[in-house]
C-alpha positions as MATLAB code, in Angstrom:
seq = 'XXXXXXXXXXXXXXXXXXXXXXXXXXXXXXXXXXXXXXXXXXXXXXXXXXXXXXXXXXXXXXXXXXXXXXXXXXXXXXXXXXXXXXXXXXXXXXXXXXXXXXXXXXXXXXXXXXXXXXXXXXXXXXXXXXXXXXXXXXXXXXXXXXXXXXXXXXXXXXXXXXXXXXXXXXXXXXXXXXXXXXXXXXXXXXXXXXXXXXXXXXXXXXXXXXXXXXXXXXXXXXXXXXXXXXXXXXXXXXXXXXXXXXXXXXXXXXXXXXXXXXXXXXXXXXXXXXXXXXXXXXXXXXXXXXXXXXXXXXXXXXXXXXXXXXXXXXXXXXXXXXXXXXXXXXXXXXXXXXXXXXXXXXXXXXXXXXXXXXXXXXXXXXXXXXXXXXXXXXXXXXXXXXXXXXXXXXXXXXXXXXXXXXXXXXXXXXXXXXXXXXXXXXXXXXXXXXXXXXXXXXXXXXXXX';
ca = [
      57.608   62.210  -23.495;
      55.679   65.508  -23.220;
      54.497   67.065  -20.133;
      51.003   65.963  -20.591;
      51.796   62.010  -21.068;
      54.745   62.897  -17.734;
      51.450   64.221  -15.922;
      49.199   60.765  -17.140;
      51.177   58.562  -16.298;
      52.906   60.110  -12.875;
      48.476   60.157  -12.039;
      48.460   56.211  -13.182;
      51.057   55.400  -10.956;
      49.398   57.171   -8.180;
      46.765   54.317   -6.333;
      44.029   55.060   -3.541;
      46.070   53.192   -1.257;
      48.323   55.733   -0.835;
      46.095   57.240    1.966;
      44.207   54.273    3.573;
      40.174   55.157    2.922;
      38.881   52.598    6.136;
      36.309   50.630    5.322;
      32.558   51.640    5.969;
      31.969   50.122    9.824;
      29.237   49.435   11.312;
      28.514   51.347   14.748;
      26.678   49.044   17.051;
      26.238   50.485   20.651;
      25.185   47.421   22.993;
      22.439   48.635   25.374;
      21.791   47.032   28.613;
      18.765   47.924   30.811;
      18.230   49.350   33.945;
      17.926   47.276   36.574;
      17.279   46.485   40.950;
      20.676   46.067   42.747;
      19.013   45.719   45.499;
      15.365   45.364   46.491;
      14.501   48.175   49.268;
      12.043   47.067   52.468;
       8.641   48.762   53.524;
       7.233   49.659   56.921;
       3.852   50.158   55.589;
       1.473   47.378   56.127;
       0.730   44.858   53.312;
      -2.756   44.785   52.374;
      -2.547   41.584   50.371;
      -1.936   39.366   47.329;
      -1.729   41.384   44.123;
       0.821   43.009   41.903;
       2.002   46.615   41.332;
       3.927   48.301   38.808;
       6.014   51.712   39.807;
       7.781   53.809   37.427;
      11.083   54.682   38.417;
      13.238   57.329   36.812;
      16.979   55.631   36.851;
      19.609   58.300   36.162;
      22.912   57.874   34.443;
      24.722   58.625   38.014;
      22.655   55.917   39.813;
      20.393   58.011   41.754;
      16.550   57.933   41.149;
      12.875   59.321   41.588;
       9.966   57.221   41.939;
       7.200   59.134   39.494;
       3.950   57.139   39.625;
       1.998   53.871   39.879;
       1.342   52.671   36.316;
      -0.893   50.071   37.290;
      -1.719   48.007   40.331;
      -4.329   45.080   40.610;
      -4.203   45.758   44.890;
      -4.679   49.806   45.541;
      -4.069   48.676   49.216;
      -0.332   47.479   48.471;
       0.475   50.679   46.542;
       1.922   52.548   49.384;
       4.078   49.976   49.937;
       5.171   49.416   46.690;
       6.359   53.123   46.594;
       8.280   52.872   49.728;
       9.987   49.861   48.704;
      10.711   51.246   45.239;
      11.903   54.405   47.277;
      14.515   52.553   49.356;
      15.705   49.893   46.994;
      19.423   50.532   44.583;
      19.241   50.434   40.723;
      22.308   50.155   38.327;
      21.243   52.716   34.964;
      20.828   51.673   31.789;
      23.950   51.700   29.332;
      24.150   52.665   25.823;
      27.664   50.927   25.117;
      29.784   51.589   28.282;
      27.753   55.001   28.547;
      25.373   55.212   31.880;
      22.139   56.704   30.666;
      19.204   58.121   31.933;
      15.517   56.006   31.793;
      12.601   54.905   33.172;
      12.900   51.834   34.696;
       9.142   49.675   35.386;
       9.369   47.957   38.402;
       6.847   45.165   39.056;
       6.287   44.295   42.766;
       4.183   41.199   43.153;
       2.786   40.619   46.682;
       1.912   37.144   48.030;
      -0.150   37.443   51.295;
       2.222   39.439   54.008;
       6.039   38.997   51.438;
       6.483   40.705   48.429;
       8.577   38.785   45.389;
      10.635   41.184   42.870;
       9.473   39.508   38.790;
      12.372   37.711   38.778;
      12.455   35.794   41.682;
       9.214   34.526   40.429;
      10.631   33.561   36.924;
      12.997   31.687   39.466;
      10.200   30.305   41.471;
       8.218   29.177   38.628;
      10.264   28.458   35.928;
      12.926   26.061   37.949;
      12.569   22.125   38.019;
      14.790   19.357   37.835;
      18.539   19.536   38.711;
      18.319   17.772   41.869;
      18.505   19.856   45.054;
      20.573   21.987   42.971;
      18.270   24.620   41.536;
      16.952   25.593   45.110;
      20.474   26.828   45.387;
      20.936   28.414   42.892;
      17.488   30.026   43.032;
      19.130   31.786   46.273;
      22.432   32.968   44.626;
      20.650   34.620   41.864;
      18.634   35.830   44.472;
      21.058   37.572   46.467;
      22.977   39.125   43.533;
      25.637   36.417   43.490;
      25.795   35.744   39.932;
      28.963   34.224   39.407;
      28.680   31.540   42.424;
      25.189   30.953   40.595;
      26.911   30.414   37.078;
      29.172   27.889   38.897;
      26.875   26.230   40.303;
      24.795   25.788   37.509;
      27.418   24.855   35.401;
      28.524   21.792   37.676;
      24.520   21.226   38.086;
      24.767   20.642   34.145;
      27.452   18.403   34.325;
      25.257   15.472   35.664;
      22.102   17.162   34.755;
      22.698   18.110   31.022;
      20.021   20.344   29.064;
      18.156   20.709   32.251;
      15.894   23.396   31.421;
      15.436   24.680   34.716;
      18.830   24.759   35.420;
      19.362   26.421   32.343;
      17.205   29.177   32.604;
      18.323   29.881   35.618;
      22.065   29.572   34.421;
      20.850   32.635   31.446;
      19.214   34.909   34.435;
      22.570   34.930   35.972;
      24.889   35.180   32.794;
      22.458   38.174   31.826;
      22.634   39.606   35.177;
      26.199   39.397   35.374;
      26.596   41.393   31.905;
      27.608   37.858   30.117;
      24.890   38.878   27.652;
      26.626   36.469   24.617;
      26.741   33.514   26.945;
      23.492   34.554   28.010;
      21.784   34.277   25.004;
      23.671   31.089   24.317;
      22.420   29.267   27.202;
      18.758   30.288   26.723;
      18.714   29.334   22.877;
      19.579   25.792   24.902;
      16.044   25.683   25.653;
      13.121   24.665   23.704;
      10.833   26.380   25.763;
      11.251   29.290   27.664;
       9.317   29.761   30.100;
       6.729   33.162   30.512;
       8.776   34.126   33.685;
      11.529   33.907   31.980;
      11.248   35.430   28.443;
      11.772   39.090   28.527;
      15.460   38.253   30.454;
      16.532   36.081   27.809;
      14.568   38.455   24.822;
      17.026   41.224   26.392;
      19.560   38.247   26.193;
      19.288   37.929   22.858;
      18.786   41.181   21.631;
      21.917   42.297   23.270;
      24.198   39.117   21.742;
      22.783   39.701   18.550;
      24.336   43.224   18.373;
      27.182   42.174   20.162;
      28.511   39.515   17.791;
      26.708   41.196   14.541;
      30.049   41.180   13.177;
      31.528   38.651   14.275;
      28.779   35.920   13.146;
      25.883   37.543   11.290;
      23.851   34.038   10.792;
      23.923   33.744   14.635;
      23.241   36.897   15.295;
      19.889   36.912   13.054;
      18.914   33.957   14.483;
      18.829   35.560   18.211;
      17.470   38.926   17.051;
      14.566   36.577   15.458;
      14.199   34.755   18.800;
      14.202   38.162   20.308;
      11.377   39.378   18.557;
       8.967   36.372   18.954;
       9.835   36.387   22.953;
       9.174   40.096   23.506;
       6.401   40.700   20.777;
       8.462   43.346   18.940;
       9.341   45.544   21.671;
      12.293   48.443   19.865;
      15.069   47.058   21.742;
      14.823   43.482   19.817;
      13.666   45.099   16.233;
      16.649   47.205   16.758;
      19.168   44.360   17.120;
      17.098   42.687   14.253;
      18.023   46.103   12.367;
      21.576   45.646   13.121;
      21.636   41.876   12.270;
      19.749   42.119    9.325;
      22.472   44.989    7.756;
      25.052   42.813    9.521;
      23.663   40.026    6.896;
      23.415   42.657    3.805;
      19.769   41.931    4.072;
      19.378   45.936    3.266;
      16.621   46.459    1.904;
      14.933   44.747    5.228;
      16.982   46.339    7.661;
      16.281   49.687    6.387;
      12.258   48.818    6.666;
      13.400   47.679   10.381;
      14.839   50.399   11.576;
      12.760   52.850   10.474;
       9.950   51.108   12.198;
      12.055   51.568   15.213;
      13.032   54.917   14.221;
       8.749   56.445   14.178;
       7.885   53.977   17.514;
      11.149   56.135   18.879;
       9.888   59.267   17.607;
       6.628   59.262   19.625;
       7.827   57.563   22.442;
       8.279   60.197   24.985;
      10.658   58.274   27.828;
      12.957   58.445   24.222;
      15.840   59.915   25.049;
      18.407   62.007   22.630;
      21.111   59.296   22.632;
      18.797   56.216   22.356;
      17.258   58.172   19.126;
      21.410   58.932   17.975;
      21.917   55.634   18.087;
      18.826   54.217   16.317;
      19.659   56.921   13.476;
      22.926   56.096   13.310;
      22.480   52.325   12.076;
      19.220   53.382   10.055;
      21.748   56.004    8.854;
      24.535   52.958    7.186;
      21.096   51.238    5.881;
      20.325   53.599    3.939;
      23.940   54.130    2.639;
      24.129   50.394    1.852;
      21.029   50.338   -0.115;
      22.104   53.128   -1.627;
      19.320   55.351   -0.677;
      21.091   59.241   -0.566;
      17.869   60.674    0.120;
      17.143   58.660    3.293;
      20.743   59.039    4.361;
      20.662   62.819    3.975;
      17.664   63.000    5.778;
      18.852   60.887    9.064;
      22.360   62.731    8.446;
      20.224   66.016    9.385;
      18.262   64.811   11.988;
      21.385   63.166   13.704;
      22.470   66.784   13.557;
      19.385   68.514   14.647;
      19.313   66.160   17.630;
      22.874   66.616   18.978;
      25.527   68.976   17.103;
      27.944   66.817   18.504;
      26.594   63.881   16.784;
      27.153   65.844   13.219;
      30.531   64.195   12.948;
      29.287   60.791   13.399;
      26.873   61.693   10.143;
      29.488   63.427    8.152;
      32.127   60.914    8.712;
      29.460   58.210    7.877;
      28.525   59.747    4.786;
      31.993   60.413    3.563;
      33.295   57.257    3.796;
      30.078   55.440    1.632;
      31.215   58.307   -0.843;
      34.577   58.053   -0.320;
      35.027   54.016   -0.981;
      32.141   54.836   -4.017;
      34.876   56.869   -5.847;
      38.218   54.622   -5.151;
      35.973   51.774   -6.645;
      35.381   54.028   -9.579;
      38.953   55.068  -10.215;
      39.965   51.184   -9.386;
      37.560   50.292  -12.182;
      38.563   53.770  -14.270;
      35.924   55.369  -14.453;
      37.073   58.581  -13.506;
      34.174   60.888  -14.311;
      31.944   58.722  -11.082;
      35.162   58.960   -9.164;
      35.361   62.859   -9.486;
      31.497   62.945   -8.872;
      31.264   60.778   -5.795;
      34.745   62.332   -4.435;
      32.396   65.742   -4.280;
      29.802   63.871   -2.864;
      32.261   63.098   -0.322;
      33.423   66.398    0.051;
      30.251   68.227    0.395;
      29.115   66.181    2.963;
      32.858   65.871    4.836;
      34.203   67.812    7.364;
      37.936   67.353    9.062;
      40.461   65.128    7.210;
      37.370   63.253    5.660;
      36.891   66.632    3.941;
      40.797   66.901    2.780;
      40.872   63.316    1.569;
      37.935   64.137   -0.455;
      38.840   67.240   -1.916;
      42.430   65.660   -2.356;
      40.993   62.708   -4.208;
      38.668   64.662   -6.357;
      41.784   66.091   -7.420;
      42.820   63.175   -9.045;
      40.260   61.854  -10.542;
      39.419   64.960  -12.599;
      43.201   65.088  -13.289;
      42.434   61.560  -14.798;
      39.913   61.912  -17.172;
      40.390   61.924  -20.363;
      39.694   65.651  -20.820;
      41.223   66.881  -17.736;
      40.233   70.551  -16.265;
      43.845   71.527  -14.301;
      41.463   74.595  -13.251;
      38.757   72.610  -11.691;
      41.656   70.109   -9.873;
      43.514   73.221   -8.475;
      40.055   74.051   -7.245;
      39.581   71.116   -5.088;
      43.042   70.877   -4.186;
      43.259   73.865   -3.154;
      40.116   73.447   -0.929;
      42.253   70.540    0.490;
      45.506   72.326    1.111;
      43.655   74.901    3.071;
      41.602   72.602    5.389;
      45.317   70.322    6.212;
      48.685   72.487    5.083;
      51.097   70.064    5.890;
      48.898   66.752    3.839;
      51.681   65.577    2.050;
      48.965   64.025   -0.760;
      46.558   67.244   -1.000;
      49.989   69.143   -1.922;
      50.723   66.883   -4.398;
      47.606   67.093   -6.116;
      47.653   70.948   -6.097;
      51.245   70.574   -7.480;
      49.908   68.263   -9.840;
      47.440   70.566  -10.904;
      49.902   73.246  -11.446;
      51.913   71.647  -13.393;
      48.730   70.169  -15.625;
      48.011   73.818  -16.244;
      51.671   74.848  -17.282;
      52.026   72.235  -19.966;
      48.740   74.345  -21.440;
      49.813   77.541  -20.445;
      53.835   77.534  -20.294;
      53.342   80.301  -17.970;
      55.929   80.781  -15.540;
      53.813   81.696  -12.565;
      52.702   78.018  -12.670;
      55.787   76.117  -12.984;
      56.465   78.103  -10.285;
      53.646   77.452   -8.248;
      54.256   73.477   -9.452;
      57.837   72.831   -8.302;
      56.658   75.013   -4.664;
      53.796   72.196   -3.901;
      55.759   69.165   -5.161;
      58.962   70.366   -3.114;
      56.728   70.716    0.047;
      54.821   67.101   -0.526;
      58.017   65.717   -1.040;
      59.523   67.084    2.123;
      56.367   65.795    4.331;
      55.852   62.435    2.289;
      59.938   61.771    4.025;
      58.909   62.713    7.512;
      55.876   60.529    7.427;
      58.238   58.078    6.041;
      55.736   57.305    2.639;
      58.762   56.620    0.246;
      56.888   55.194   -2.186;
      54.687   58.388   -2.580;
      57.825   60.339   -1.894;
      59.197   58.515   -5.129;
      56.376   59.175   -7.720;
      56.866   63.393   -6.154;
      60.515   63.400   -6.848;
      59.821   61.769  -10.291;
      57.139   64.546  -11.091;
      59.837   67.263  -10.019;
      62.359   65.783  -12.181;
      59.865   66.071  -15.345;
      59.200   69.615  -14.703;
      62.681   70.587  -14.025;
      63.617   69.636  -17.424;
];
């Protein structure tokens, strides 16, 4: 056997799987919104019935500002609504398990001389039946005692099954108490929500559909869907619909749905940075699984304009659609798309994702049926540099070395040949890869000859 064929068939033996390429995952951040711990109290003097709505800044440490009235249908409750707005405790939104800054819209309603927070009206007018159950209930949600309120819904259920009352009231509590699956489980329970109730259980099901996209995609399409109707398309439920839809390989759709998110983000000014990061990142693997590079270049960049620290996230993204694009190819062998989406992968790499694709390139132009040892030393090379002690990248550059002195029969790259093989060989034992420690030692032996 000549050194060529020693060279082919040494590269045959070589697989993909020899350094694990994970698979392309999707990057769901749940986000849970900001929300009253504890309503505060007012010394000002109620004028009378009417409701008011107070922007509140909620930052990611728990403290806040109160900013303005947005609207009020009483001007002589306003001062009151401020004060109690002022004095009351909020919990910040979360992106994940990430505190975050927002605005938080807090709607006061005022009935004669008391004042009712939106969702102990949902609880006032959205409870019935369940005996003298739901009354108590309606006071553990109340006072923040979510659990005890789950209980005692649950055992309401028992003799009062598909109450919808006691249902609803069972979702406020589950969604209170961050059980946003079993949240949205126990509101899809009910044929029909109540107004009170529907943007809890619209954040319900927004939230579970990200949550289990994975898990069950046909479940979690069919809450995003219910959490678009309830909450007329606010970006919070068209997002999870994003994510569900890609979760369901519905592509082409979820691309069109999260760029609508994407521009209603864009002009939206209580946007912040990581809300848009996170948006970008899941239009971002659209794009890559409908195989639009243009559109994923062009989120890559803003992902990177936005935060440099994000630029990772969008390099690593892109790498590995690239990266699983060429080990398909050379699975399939067609080396010539393998080499080409290998650079692809490279270009757009940085870190080990850029050694792995430099490494990889390698191969595949090693395996084609013209190879050019020059251009594989080139990318292996590039590898070597970025990870000296990558027991695979100095095997390719060995590789390549040895490709060029079966042309050349110069000494210099024998040389250079038996230095990289030795040196994979050695770190393919300490990482304890014996099978790729193996198809070194057999290279070595061909050259030595």
């Amino acid at each position: 056997m000549n050194r060529m064929n020693r060279i082919a068939a040494g590269l045959a033996a070589l697989t993909i799987a020899s350094a694990t390429i994970p698979a392309l995952a999707q990057s769901s951040s749940d986000y849970s919104i900001a929300k009253v711990v504890k309503q505060g109290t007012t010394s000002q003097s109620i004028a009378g019935s009417g409701t008011v709505q107070v922007q509140v800044q909620v930052n990611a440490d728990g403290t806040h500002k109160v900013v303005k009235i947005l609207k009020s249908t009483n001007p002589g409750d306003n001062a009151a609504a401020m004060e109690i707005a002022q004095n009351s405790t909020y919990r910040p939104a979360h992106r994940g398990t990430t505190p975050i800054t927002t605005f938080y819209d807090f709607n006061l309603r005022f009935n004669g001389k008391t004042v009712q927070t939106p969702e102990e009206q949902a609880i006032s007018s959205g409870s019935s039946g369940g005996g003298g159950n739901t009354a108590a209930i309606d006071a553990l949600v109340r006072a923040g005692k979510y659990k005890d309120a789950i209980a005692k819904a649950n055992a309401t259920l028992l003799s009062s099954p598909g109450d919808p009352g006691v249902l609803q009231l069972l979702g406020v509590a589950q969604y209170y108490d961050n059980d946003f699956t079993d949240a949205a489980a126990t509101f899809s329970r009910v044929q029909d929500i109540k107004k009170p109730f529907q943007p809890i259980a619209a954040q319900a099901f927004a939230t579970g559909a990200v949550r289990m996209s994975q898990s069950n995609p046909s479940q979690a399409l069919d809450y995003a869907n219910k959490a678009v109707s309830l909450s007329g398309g606010d970006a919070t439920s068209k997002f999870a619909l994003g994510v569900a839809q890609l979760a369901n390989q519905q592509n082409a759709a979820a691309v069109a749905t999260l760029k609508g998110v994407h521009d209603q983000l864009s002009t939206d000014p209580k946007a912040d940075a990581k809300t848009k990061l996170n948006v970008d990142q899941e239009l971002l693997q659209a794009y890559l699984a409908n195989n639009d590079s243009a559109g994923a270049d062009a989120i890559a960049a803003e992902m990177k304009q936005l935060d440099p620290s994000g630029a990772s996230a969008a390099s690593h993204a892109l790498a590995q659609h690239y990266l699983k694009g060429g080990s398909d190819a050379m699975t399939a062998g067609d080396f010539p798309t393998a080499a080409k989406d290998f650079d692809q992968a490279a270009a757009s790499a940085t870190g080990q994702d850029a050694v792995t694709a430099n490494t990889f390139a390698a191969f595949a132009v090693m395996r084609e049926a013209k190879p050019d040892y020059g251009k594989a030393k080139g990318y292996a090379q590039k590898a070597v540099t970025g990870a000296p002690d990558d027991a695979q990248a100095n095997f390719a550059l060995g590789l390549a070395y040895y490709g060029s002195y079966a042309s050349s029969n110069k000494a210099d790259d024998k040389t250079q040949a038996l230095t990289y093989l030795n040196k994979a060989d050695q770190l393919a034992k300490a990482a304890g890869n014996e099978g790729l420690a193996l198809q070194i030692e057999a290279q070595i032996k061909n050259l030595s000859h």
